[in-house]
C-alpha angles and dihedrals in degrees: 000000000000112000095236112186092182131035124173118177130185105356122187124173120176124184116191110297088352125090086200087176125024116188096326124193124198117172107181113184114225105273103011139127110232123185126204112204126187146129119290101271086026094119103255104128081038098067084032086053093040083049096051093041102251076131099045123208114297094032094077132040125236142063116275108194122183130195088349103307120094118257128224099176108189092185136349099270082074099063095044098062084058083056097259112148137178139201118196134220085242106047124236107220128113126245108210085047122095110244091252089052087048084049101064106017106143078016106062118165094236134169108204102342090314129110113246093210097187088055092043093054092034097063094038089058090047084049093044083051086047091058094034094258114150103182125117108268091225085060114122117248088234098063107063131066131269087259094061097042090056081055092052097052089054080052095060098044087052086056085060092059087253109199089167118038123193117198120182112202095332099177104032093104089042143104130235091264101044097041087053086050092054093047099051080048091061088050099060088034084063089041080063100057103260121130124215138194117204132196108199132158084197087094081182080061095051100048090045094061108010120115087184141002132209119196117217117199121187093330093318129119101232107179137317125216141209108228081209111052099013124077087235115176132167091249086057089048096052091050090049088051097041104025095239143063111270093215091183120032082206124045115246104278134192106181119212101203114193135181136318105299105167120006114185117194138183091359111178132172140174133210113266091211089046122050117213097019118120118222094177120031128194090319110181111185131162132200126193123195122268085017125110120216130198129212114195128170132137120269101297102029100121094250089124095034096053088043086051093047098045090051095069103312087283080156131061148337127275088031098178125172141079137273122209121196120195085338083308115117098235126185115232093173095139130021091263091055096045094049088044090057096051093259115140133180134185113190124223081244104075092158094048113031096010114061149020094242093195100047122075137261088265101059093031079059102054105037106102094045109039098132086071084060101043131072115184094001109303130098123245103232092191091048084046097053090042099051089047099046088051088052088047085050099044094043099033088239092188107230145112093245136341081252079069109112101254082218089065091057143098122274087237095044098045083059085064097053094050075051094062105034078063099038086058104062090070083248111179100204118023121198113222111206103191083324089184099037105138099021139129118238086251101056088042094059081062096041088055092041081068109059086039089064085040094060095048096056081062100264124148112238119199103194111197105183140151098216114088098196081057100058097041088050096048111024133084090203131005130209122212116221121194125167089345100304128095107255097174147012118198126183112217102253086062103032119110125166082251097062098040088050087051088055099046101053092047114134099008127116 
């Protein structure tokens, strides 16, 4: 008999309106590592969140055994005494904390209602050893990157004597290196004994660590396979999370490159927390319209901090250089100028920077371009709905109505929404900052459907993305960044991940 740690049979969750899981099976094997893979929307953080009692028991349907005894988790804190944790997508650490009060906080080493602060610290710094973290445990939590603070958060399940750990995502926000640390993390985590169960969209990633893989479909648990015994491959996967055989990663794609429509020169931008440092260095870069440009460099490299610069110096001090529009020297030193001048940019941080998460589509929609809906001063709410329902219908923006929350929305859905809030300011050149960060391969394939139409309607499309196979696969020609200088420029027909790389880790030691 399989030594199963974790069963879940039957699940159903249902929100108003919304069977978000519909009879749902996970199996998950003592001291593996088990991946759930699925479209965004498909139901995976539901069943992670009914499991680690976010729902708690009653407002789902189905049996959770663990270790063999049946769980009836009320609240999180529950499953947590059996040794259930979970790491979110969106980390919950605060930031004003030191990682050893982040550690142990509802779980404070305490003598008779006091703190003992040297135990407290001690034991962080054997935990931070224990993840690979080498950072002080009186740091601030604000003061280190996303990476060690994913670390952190393992740390502090490990305090709680974790025996099945949940993470949701856990590299989406994070670099090559660090995404390779946590997962070698993971490994010796499984040597341990514990088992873990891992949502990920990076399907390389999942073939790389997973034991076993289940496949969630609109709420619905499809089939789950074993990596030893199975012939699992990232093209059987992706028909499993979308029904059907997803021939072409990227959609067909002619350009039809025009002329010169932005030319940046000379750009150059310091830090504004270090004086003197430069962040952007002498960038020259050219678009032309129709044609999509990629920007790629490693974390640091300066690719955020030039798009924010250029859209309406929304980054740094000292800013020098020129912007040419259409051959014409334009000034983008605020938002408005920027917009005015057909300059769009959509951050990596939809959530965050990106959206209104508690309005609606509508106004999400519409927020960057009111003044096309307003006359004297008030907003046209019909025109309003109108604009924003044509945009739901041309982008398959998947809701009931543009009057639906954007929070409650899929990861892959609330992207399209960031695209036509853009799109609808008439911009002539968008700036696309990890426009798919976050994203199943499904939802991808739509996201870049899109540029490519927006390119053919003579736009220039400035693609910044982490992912290599992305940019070959999407871009006509394709920029290097390294240490805030342009080190490279490839056309498609010459460009390899090899070369790029080569150019993106040029002059550095």
């Amino acid at each position: 008999m399989t030594d199963d740690i974790l069963r879940m049979r039957g699940i159903t969750k249902t929100f108003p309106g919304v069977k978000a899981l519909q009879d749902v099976n996970l199996s998950v094997r003592r001291g593996e590592i088990h991946a759930i893979c699925g479209e965004n929307g498909a139901g995976k953080s539901t069943l992670m969140k009914v499991l680690s009692g976010v729902y708690p028991h009653g407002s789902y349907e189905g049996e959770i055994s663990f270790d063999g005894e049946p769980c009836r988790f009320a609240d999180i804190r529950d499953s947590e005494h059996r040794g259930i944790v979970i790491i979110h997508q969106e980390l919950a650490l605060c930031p004003q904390l030191s990682i050893a009060e982040n550690i142990f906080l509802g779980n404070e080493q305490a003598t008779r209602g006091l703190i003992d602060w040297n135990r407290t610290n001690a034991e962080a710094s054997e935990l931070l050893s224990r993840v690979g973290l080498h950072e002080n445990p009186v740091t601030t939590i604000s003061d280190i990157g996303v990476g060690k603070q994913q670390l952190v958060e393992i740390a502090k399940a490990l305090a709680k004597k974790v025996r099945l750990l949940i993470l949701d995502e856990p590299t989406a926000a994070l670099n090559d290196e660090d995404s390779e640390h946590l997962l070698d993390l993971l490994r010796g985590l499984r040597d341990e004994g514990i088992t873990c169960v891992i949502i990920s969209h990076k399907l390389n990633e999942v073939m790389a660590i997973a034991d076993s893989i289940t496949i969630l479909r609109d709420g619905r648990s499809i089939e789950s396979l074993d990596m030893a015994t199975d012939e699992v491959t990232e093209d059987r996967i992706i028909s499993g999370m979308v029904g059907r055989a997803l021939e072409n990663r990227f959609p067909p794609h002619e350009p039809q490159i025009g002329e010169e429509a932005l030319r940046i020169e000379n750009w150059t931008v310091h830090s504004p927390t270090q004086r003197g440092r430069e962040v952007v260095s002498d960038v020259n870069l050219t678009l032309r319209k129709g044609e999509i440009v990629g920007l790629a460099g490693l974390m640091g490299a300066g690719r955020t901090e030039l798009a924010m610069s250029v859209f309406g110096r929304t980054y740094g001090t000292n800013i020098s250089g020129r912007l040419f529009k259409e051959g014409r020297p334009i000034e983008a030193r605020t938002v408005r100028e920027a917009i005015s001048n057909g300059i769009a940019y959509a951050t990596e941080d939809r959530k965050r920077y990106g959206l209104n998460l508690i309005e609606d589509i509508k106004r999400n929609v519409s927020a960057a371009a009111l003044s096309k809906l307003a006359r004297r001063g008030w907003v046209n709410d019909n025109e309003e709905y109108r604009v924003a329902d044509e945009y739901r219908a041309s982008m398959n923006i998947k809701a009931p109505s543009v009057s639906s929350v954007t929070g409650k929305l899929s990861g892959g859905n609330q992207q399209k929404v960031v695209l036509a809030k853009w799109i609808f300011t008439d911009a002539d050149v968008l700036i696309l900052d990890e426009p798919t960060r976050g994203i199943d391969v499904g939802a991808k394939y739509e996201i870049y459907t899109i540029i490519n139409r927006l390119a053919d309607s003579g736009k220039a499309i400035l693609v910044i993305s982490s992912e290599l196979p992305e940019l070959l696969g999407l871009c006509d020609r394709i920029y290097a960044l390294s240490a805030g200088r342009i080190t490279g420029e490839v056309q498609r027909s010459d460009a390899t991940q090899e070369r790029i790389m080569q150019y993106m880790t040029k002059g550095l030691d």
